[in-house]
C-alpha positions as CSV (number, residue, x, y, z in Angstrom):
1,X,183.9,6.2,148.1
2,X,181.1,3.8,148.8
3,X,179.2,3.2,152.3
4,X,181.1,-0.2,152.3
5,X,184.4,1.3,152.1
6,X,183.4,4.1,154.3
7,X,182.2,1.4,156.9
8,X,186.1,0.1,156.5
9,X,187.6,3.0,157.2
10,X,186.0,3.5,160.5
11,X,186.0,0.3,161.5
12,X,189.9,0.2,161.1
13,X,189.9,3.8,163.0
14,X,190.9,3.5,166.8
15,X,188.0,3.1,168.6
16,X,188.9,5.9,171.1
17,X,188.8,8.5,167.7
18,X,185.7,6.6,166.4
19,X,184.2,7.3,170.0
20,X,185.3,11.6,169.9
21,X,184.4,11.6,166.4
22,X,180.8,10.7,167.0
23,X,180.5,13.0,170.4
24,X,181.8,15.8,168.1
25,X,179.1,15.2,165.9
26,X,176.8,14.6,168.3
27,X,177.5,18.3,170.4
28,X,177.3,19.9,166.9
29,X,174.0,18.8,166.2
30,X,172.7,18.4,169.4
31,X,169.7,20.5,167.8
32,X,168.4,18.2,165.5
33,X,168.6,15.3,167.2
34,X,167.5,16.6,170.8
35,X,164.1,17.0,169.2
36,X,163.9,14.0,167.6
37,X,164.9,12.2,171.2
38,X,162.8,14.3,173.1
39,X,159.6,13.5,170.3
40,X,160.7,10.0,171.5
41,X,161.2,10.2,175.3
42,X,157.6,12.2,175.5
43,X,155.7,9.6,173.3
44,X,157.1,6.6,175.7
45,X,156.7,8.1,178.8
46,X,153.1,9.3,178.2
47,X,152.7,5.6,176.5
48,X,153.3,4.4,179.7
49,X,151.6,6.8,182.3
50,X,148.4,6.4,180.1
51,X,148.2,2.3,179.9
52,X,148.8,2.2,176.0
53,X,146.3,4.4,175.5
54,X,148.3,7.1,173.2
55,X,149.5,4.9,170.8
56,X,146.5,2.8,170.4
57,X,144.9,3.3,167.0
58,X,142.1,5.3,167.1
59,X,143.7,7.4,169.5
60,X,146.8,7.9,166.8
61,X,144.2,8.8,164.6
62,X,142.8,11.5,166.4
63,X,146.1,12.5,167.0
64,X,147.2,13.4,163.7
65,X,143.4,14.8,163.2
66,X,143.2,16.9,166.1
67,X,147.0,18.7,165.0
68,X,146.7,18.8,161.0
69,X,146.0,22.4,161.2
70,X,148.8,23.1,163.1
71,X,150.9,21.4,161.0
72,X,149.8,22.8,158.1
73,X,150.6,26.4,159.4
74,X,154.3,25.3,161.1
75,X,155.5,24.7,157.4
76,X,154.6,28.1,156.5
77,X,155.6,30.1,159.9
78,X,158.7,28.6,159.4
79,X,159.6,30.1,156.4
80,X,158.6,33.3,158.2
81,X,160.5,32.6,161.2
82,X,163.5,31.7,159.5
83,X,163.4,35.1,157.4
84,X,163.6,36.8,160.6
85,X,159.6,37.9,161.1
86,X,157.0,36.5,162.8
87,X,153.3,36.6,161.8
88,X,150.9,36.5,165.2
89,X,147.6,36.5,163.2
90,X,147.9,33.3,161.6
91,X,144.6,32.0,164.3
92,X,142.8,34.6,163.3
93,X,143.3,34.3,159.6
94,X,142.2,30.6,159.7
95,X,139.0,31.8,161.7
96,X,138.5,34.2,159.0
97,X,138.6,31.5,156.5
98,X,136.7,28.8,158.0
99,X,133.7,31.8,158.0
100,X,134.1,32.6,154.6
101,X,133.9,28.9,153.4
102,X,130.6,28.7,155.8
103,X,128.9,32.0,154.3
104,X,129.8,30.7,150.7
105,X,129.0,27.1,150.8
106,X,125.9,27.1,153.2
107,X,124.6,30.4,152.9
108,X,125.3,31.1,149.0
109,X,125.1,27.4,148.1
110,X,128.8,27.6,145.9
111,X,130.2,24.4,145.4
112,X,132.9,23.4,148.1
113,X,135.5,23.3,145.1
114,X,135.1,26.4,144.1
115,X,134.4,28.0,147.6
116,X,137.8,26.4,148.5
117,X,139.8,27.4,145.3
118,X,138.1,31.6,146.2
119,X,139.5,31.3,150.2
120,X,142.7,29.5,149.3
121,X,143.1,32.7,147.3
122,X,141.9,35.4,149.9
123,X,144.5,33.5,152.6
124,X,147.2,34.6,150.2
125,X,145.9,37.8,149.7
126,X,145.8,38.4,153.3
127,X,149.2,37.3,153.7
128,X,150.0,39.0,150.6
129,X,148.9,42.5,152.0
130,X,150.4,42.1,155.4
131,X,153.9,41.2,153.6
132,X,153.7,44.4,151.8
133,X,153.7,46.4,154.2
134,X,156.9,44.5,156.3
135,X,159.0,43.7,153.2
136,X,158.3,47.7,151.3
137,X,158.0,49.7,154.1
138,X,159.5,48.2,156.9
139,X,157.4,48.0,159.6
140,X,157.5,45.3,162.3
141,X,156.0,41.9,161.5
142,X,155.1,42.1,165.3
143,X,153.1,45.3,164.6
144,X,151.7,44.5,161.4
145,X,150.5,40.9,162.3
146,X,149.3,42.0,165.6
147,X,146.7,44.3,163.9
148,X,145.1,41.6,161.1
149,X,144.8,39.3,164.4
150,X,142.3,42.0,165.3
151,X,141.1,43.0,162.4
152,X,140.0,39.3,161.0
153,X,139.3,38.7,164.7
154,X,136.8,41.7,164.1
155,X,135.5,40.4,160.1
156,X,135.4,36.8,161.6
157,X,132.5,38.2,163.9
158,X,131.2,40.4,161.5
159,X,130.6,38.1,159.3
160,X,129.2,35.2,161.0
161,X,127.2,37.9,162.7
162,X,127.9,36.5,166.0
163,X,127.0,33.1,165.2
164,X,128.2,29.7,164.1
165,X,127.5,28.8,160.2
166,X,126.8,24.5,159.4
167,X,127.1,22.0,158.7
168,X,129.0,21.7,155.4
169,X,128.3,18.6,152.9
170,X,129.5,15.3,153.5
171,X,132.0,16.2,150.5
172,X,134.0,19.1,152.2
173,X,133.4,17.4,155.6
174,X,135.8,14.7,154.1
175,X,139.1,16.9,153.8
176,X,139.6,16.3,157.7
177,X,137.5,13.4,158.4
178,X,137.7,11.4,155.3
179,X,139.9,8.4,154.9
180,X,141.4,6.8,152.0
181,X,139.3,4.1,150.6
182,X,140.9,0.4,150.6
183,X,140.2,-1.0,147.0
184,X,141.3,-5.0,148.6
185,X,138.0,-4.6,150.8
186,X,139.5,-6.7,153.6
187,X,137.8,-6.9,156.8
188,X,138.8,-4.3,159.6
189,X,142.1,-3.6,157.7
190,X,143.1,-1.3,155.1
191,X,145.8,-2.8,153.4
192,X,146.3,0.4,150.8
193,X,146.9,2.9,154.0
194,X,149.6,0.0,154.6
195,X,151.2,-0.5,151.4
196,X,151.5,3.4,151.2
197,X,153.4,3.8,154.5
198,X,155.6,0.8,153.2
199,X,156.0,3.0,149.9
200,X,156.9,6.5,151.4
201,X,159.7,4.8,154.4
202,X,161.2,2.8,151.0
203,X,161.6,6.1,149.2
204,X,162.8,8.7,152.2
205,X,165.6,5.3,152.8
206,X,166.1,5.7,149.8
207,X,166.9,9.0,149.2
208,X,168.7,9.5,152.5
209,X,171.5,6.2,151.2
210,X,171.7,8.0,147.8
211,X,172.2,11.5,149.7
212,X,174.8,9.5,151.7
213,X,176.7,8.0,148.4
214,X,176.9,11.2,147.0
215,X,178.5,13.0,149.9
216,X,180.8,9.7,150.2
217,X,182.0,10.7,146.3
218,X,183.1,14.3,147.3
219,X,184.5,13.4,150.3
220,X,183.7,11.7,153.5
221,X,180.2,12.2,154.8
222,X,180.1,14.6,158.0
223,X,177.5,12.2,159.9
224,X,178.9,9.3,161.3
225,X,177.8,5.7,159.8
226,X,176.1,4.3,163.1
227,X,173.9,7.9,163.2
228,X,173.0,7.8,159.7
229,X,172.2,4.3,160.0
230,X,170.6,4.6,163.3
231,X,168.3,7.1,162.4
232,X,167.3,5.8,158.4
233,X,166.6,2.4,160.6
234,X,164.5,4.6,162.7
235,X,162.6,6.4,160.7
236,X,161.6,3.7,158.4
237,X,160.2,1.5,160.6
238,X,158.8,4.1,162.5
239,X,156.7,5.0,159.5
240,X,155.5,1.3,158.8
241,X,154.6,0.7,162.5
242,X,152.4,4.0,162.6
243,X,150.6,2.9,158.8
244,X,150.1,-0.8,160.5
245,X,148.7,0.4,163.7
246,X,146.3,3.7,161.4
247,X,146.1,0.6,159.1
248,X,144.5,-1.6,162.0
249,X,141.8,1.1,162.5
250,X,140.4,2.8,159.5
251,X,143.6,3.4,157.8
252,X,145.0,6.9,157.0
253,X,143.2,9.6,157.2
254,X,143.0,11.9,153.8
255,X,144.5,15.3,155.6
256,X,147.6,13.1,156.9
257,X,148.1,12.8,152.6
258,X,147.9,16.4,152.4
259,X,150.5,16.6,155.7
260,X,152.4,14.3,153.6
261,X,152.5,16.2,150.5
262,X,153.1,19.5,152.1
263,X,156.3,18.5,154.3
264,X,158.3,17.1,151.5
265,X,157.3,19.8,149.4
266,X,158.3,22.4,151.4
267,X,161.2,20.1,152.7
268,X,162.1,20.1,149.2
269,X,162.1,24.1,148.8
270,X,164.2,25.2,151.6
271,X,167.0,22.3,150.8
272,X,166.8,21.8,147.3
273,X,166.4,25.5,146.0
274,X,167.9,28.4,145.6
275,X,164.8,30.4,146.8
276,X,164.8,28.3,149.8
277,X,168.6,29.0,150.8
278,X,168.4,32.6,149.7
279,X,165.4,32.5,152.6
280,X,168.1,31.8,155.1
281,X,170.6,33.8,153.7
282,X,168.7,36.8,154.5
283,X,167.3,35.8,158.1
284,X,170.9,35.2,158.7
285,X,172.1,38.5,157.7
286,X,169.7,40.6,155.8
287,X,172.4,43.5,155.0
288,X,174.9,40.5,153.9
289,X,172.5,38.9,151.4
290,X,171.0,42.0,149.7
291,X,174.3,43.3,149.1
292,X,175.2,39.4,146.9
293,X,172.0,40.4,145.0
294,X,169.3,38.8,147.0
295,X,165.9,40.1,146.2
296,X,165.4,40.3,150.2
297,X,162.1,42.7,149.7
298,X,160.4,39.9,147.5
299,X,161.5,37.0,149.2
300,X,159.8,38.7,152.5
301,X,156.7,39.2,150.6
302,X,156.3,35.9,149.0
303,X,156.9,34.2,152.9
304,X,153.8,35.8,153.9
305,X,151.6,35.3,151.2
306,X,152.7,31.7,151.0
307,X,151.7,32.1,155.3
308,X,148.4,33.3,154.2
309,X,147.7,30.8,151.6
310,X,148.8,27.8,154.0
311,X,146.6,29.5,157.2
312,X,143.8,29.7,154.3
313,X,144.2,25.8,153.9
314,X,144.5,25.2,157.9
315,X,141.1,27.2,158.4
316,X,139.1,24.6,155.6
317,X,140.6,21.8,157.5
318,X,139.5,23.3,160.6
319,X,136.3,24.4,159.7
320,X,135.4,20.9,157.7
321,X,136.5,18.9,161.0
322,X,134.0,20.5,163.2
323,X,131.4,21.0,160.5
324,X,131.0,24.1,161.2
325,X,132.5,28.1,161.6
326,X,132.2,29.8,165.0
327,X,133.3,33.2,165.4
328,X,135.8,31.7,167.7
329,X,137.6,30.1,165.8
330,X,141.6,30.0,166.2
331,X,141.9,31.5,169.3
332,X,145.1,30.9,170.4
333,X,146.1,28.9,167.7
334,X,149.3,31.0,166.6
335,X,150.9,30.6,170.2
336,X,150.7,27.1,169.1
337,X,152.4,27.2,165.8
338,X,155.1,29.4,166.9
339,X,155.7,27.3,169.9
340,X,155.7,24.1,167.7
341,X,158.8,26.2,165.5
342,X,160.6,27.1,168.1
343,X,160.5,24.0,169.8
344,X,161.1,22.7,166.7
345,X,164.7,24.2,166.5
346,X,164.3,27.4,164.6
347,X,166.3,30.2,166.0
348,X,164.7,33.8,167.2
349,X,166.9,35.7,165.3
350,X,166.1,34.1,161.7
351,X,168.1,31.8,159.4
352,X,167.7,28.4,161.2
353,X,165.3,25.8,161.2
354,X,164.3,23.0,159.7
355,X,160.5,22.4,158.1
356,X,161.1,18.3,159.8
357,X,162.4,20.3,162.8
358,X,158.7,22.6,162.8
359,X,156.5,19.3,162.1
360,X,158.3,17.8,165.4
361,X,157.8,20.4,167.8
362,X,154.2,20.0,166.6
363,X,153.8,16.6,167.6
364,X,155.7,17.1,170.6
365,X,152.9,19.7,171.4
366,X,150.1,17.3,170.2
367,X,151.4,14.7,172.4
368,X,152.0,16.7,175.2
369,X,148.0,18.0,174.9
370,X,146.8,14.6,174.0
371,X,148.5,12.8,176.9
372,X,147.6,15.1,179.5
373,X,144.3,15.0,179.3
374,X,144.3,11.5,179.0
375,X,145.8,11.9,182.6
376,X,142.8,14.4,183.7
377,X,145.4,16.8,184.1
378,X,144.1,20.2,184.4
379,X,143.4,22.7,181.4
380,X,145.4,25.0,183.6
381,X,148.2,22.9,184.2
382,X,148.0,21.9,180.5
383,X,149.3,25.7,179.8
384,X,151.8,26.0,182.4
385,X,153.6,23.0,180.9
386,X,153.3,23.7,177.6
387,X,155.0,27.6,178.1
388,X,158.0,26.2,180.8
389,X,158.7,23.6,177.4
390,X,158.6,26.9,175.0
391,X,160.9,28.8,177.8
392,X,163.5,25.7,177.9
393,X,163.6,25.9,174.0
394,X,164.2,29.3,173.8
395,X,166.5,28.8,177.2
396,X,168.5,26.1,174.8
397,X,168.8,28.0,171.9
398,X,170.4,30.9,173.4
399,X,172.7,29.0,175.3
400,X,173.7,27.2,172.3
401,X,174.5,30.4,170.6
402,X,176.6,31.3,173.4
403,X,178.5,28.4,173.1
404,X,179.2,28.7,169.2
């Protein structure tokens, strides 16, 4: 059954049954898409309060700049999240990092490649011997996690010896602050950054129409023609508006690449795979899955070590946007990243989310921060906001349990 035929059939439905279908739809996915709207209803009223200033290009850019990291660990916490744990010392992991990155490249003169290849490896190592312990032996995530954020917290200090280490070359300095060069060399416009945005909403429309026509062949689709095309519409666009306006400044910025890269990777995983579904299987029910032959020990393990490895990668990012490692670095940070999950639509007791879901509550953090203090509002009132948004997540997703 193609979209054209599918478009027939509805379009001969009554429009009463067309109009239930849709709320149907829309109350059992209320998740997904409240995000999304919210994402949207933040960005325009904060677009508004601030004169145009959020969405003006440089301040885009530092947008994006100022929340890679976080990003970078939401993929990987919600992995964690989803498989039921939690890992609170994701901040001080990244501190950690962004120290041992100083000590070798400035203080032992190692090349940044090298230096980076060595810490990407400690990260999962880190994460590696924290998952042992919760995945073999059981022990809380909450207890095991609690203790490396104090003990990096402690080897963070240690081994700046109190003090910050910089700056790093111009090369590592251009992970975060780098931007991809424009080969057409036209004035104030980088037609590349451009082109690529054009490229990347072109391929996810893509995909999503052929995801569509292959659902349409087994049966009808469960998502309703006007969402589908609602939100391909929006999304594509929305993607070549934000690479014209990044496009206008200095174009995109070579960490948004990595972003990139790292969301439809892992989007890819947890859809696509079996390792990914066998991930919720056992946050779902842990019992349930090991008992249809799910590895659930492993798969714990390899959540953490892939957190460690992708806090290892947030902590060079870090460290190469300030150009330098202070021994406080990442304070705080993991209240961050689980809010952004949560927020994002992942459940507390394991086997939902969504890695889109995780990037979104980010953003809807980084706007929130960014537009506030636009405002002048207060670093005080900054925090009360952000936890009474956490609280109505959490608030939301019990509720919607309740419901089910």
């Amino acid at each position: 059954m193609s979209d054209t035929t599918e478009r027939g059939i509805e379009a001969d439905a009554p429009a009463g049954e067309q109009a239930k279908a849709s709320w149907r739809f829309l109350k059992g996915h209320l998740r997904e898409y409240g995000i999304l709207f919210a994402l949207i209803a933040i960005m325009a009223f904060f677009q508004v309060a601030t004169g145009g200033i959020l969405l003006r290009p440089v301040n885009l850019t530092n947008l994006i700049l100022q929340n890679s990291y976080i990003i970078i660990m939401a993929v990987g916490m919600l992995l964690v999240i989803v498989a039921g744990h939690i890992d609170l010392s994701v901040g001080s992991v990244l501190g950690f990092i962004g120290a041992l990155a100083a000590v070798m490249i400035v203080n032992w003169d190692m090349h940044y490649l090298l230096a980076g290849i060595l810490c990407l490896a400690a990260g999962a190592l880190i994460g590696a011997a924290q998952g042992f312990w919760v995945a073999y032996f059981r022990i809380p995530s909450f207890i095991v996690t609690l203790a490396g954020m104090l003990v990096f917290k402690g080897l963070t200090l240690w081994l700046l010896a109190g003090q910050s280490v910089g700056p790093f070359p111009r090369e590592f300095q251009l992970i975060s602050s780098g931007f991809i060069a424009d080969p057409f060399g036209m004035d104030g416009f980088n037609l590349l950054s451009l082109l690529i945005g054009i490229a990347v909403a072109t391929i996810l429309a893509g995909l999503a129409i052929r995801n569509r026509q292959a659902q349409a062949r087994t049966g009808a689709p469960s998502e309703p023609f006007a969402f589908f095309a609602a939100k391909t519409a929006l999304i594509f666009f929305g993607i070549i508006w934000m690479s014209w306006l990044m496009a206008d400044f200095r174009g995109l910025p070579n960490v948004f690449i990595v972003m990139a890269l790292l969301i439809a990777i892992y989007s890819f995983i947890t859809s696509r795979t079996t390792i990914g579904r066998r991930i919720y299987a056992i946050g779902g029910n842990e019992k349930a899955a090991s008992l249809s032959g799910i590895n659930a020990q492993r798969l714990t393990f390899l959540t953490f070590a892939n957190m460690g490895m992708l806090a290892a990668l947030a902590g060079l990012v870090f460290a190469a946007r300030l150009n330098t490692a202070t021994p406080k670095a990442g304070a705080t940070f993991e209240l961050d990243v689980i809010a952004a999950v949560f927020i994002g639509g992942a459940s507390m007791a394991g086997g939902v989310g969504t890695v889109v879901g995780a990037v979104i509550g980010a953003f809807i953090m980084g706007v929130m921060n960014n537009g506030m203090s636009i405002l002048g509002i207060g670093i005080d009132y900054q925090q009360v906001i952000k936890g009474l948004v956490l609280l109505a997540a959490v608030i939301f997703d019990v509720m919607n349990k309740k419901k089910g």
